[in-house]
N, C-alpha and C positions, 0 to 999 in steps of 0.2 A: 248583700250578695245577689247577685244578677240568678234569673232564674235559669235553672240547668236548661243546657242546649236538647237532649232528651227528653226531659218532661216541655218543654214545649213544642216540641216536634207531634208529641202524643197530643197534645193541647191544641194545638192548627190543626193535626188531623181529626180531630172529634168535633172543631170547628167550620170544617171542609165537608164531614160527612152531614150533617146537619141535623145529627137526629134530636129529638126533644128532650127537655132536660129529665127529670125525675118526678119532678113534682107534674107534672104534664100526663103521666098516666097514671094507669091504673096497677096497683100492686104486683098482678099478677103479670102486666107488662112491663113493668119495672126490672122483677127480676129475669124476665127472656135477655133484655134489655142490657143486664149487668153482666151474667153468666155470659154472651157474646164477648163483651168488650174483654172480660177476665181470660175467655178463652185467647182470644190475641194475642194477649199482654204478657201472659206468665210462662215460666217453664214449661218447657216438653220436656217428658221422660226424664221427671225428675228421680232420679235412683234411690232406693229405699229399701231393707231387708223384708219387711212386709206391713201392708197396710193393711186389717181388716176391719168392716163396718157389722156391727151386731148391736142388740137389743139389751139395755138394762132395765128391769124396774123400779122406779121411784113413787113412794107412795102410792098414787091412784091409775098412773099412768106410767107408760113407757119410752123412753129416750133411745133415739137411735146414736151411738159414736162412732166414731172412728177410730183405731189405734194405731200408732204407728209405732214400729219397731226400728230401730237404728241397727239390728247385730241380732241372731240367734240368742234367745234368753234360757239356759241354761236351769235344770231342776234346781230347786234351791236359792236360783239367783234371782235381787230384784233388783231393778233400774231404778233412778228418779223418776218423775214426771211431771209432766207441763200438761193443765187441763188448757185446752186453748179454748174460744170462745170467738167465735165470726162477728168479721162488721157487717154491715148494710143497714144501718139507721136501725135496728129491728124489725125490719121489711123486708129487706132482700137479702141474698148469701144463704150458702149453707152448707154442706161437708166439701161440695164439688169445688165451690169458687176458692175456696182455702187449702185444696190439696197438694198443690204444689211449695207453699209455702211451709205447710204442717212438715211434708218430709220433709226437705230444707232445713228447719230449725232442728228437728228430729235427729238428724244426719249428725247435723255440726255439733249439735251442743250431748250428741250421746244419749238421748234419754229418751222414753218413752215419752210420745204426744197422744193425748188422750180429747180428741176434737169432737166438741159436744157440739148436737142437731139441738138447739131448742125450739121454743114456738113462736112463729111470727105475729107480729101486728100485721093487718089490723082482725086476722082472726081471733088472735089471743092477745089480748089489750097486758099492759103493766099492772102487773107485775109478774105474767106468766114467764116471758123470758129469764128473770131474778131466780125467780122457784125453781126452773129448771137448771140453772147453770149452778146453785149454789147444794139441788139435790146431788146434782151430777156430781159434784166437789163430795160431799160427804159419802155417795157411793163406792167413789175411786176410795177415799181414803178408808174405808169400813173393808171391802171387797178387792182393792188392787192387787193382792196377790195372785190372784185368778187370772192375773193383766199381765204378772211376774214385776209388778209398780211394787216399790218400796215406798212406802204410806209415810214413811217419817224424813222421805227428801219429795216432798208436792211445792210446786209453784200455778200461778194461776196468772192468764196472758191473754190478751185480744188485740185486734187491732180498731181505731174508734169504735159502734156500739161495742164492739168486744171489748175493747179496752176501760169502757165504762160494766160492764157485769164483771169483768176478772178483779175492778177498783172494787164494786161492790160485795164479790166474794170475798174479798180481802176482809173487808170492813164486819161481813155478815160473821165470819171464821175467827175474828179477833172477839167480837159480841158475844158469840158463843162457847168461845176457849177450844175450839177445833172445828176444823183441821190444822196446825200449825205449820203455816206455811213460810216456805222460803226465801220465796220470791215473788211480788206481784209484776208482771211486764206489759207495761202499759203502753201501745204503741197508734198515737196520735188519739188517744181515745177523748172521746166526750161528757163530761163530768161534769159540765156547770148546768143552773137548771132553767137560763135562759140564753137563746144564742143573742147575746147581746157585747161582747168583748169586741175592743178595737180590731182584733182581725176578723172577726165575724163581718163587719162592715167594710173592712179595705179590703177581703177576696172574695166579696160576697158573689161576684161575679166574676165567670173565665178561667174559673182554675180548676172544675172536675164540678166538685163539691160545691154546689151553689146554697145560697144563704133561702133561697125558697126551695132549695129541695130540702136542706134539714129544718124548715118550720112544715113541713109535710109530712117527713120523717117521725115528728113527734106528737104530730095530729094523731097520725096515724095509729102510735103507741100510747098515748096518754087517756085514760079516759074523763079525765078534768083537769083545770086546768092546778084543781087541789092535789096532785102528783108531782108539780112542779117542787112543791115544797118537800118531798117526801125524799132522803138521804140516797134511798134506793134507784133513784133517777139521776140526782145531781150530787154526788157523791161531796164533790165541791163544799157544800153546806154545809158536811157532816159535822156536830157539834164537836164531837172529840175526834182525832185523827192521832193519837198515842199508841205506842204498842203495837203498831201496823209491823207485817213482814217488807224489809227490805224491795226498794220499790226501780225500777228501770225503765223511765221513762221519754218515750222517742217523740219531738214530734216536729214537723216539714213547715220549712219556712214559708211558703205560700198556701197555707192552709187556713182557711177559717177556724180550724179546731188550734189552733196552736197556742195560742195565749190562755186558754181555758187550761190544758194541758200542763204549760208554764206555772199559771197559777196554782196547779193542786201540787205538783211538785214543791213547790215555796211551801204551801201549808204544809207540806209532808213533814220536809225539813225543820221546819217551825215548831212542829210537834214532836221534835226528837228523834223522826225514823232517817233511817240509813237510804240517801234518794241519788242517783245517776242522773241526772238529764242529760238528754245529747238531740242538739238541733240540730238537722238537714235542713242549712237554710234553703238551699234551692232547689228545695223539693215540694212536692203537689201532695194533700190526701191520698190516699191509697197504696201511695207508688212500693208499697212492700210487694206489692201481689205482683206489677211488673216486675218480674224475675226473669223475663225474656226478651224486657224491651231497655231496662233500665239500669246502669250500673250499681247506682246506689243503692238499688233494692237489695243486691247480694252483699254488698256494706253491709248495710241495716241488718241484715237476718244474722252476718256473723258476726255481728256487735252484739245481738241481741242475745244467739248460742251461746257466744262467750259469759254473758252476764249466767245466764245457768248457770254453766258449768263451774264458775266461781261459788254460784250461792248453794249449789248444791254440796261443794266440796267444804263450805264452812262448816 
């Protein structure tokens, strides 16, 4: 499939503006860098009954989230909920660059979105990102009534790095025997534990997401290169993948993450679990967050609502 007339309009214009790619600065310009182009690209004044950002504590430290509410949550009443978890390699993103997306899914699919701050590389090296997203996962579910979250319908969702912590909350939550979860919604995420797959090399260049900004990406997060091996990075590897929560996995025809994606999907399936794939072939990394520039971003989010509200309602 030819690449959408949209995503490359967005793709000549990041080409025309000529700014440098990712791997070209430094962290901290990285994400000025992203939060800009996020800002363009996504909804405005995406509708929401209310978003609040407040403090949990886990363990030794404290997590900032976000909640999002779809509807007035009634004494008594709980919602589902979807812990969400940001992309940006584990370097950039974070409550802001996902907020219009979080209502969005929030909205359509009914449920409480519960959008975890965890900690970046390269301050906080791997596997601080894991710790937090999978603390955050056992808070909501010990603590979500406080959220008006019903603990016994949780799903866990990102989009790439995101979509690799919500794989590996899945994986930590099965390990554990809780949280039992619904749904994992995996949306273009990164799970293998070298970017070495045939689409890693055919869009390694021109498509957003370049092939040296994600070996950058992992510099940055990895503190050797003995983490490559380790489940909690390339989920991909995981020896057993049985017993997983039902899994809904998206991922964009011209992306370098797309076969890695494909692939953990097949192993899903191969192990038993109940797996969705749905390919946007002509579609670029990221384009969920285009929600203002890009048709198929609102596809995607209500493919992905809808996959909730099915798994919740099982």
């Amino acid at each position: 499939m030819a690449l959408d007339p949209q995503a490359k309009a967005i793709l000549d214009a990041v080409k025309a503006a000529g700014l440098p790619d990712m791997w070209q600065l430094t962290p901290d310009q990285g994400r000025e860098q992203y939060k800009l182009r996020i800002k363009k690209l996504d909804a405005k004044n995406e509708p929401i009954h209310s978003a609040e950002t407040m403090r949990i504590d886990v363990a030794d430290r404290a997590l900032r989230i976000r909640v999002y509410k779809p509807r007035e949550v009634m004494i008594g009443e709980r919602l589902p909920a979807l812990l969400w978890f940001h992309g940006g390699g584990f370097v950039i993103g974070d409550l802001d660059t996902h907020d219009s997306a979080c209502r969005r899914i929030a909205r359509l699919a009914e449920c409480i979105v519960v959008a975890v701050e965890y900690r970046l590389a390269p301050e906080s090296k791997f596997p601080a990102a894991v710790d937090d997203c999978t603390a955050a996962l056992r808070w909501v579910a010990l603590h979500g009534e406080r959220l008006g979250v019903d603990a016994e319908r949780l799903a866990v969702g990102g989009d790439s790095a995101g979509g690799n912590l919500a794989a590996v909350c899945a994986l930590v939550a099965r390990n554990e025997g809780f949280p039992k979860l619904k749904l994992q919604l995996l949306i273009y995420p990164c799970v293998a534990p070298e970017p070495e797959t045939p689409s890693q090399h055919k869009f390694a260049e021109g498509y957003l997401l370049t092939r040296k900004s994600m070996t950058w990406f992992y510099a940055q997060y990895l503190r050797s290169s003995k983490d490559t091996q380790d489940f909690r990075f390339g989920p991909l590897i995981a020896d057993d993948l049985t017993n997983l929560a039902p899994a809904f996995v998206l991922v964009a025809g011209y992306d370098p993450l797309r076969d890695e994606g494909v692939q953990y999907a097949s192993r899903l399936i191969e192990a038993g679990n109940r797996v969705t794939l749905v390919n946007y072939e002509g579609m670029i990394h990221g384009f969920l967050l285009m929600l203002g520039a890009v048709d198929a971003a609102s596809r995607a989010a209500e493919q992905a609502a809808n996959a909730l509200k099915r798994a919740f309602a099982a």
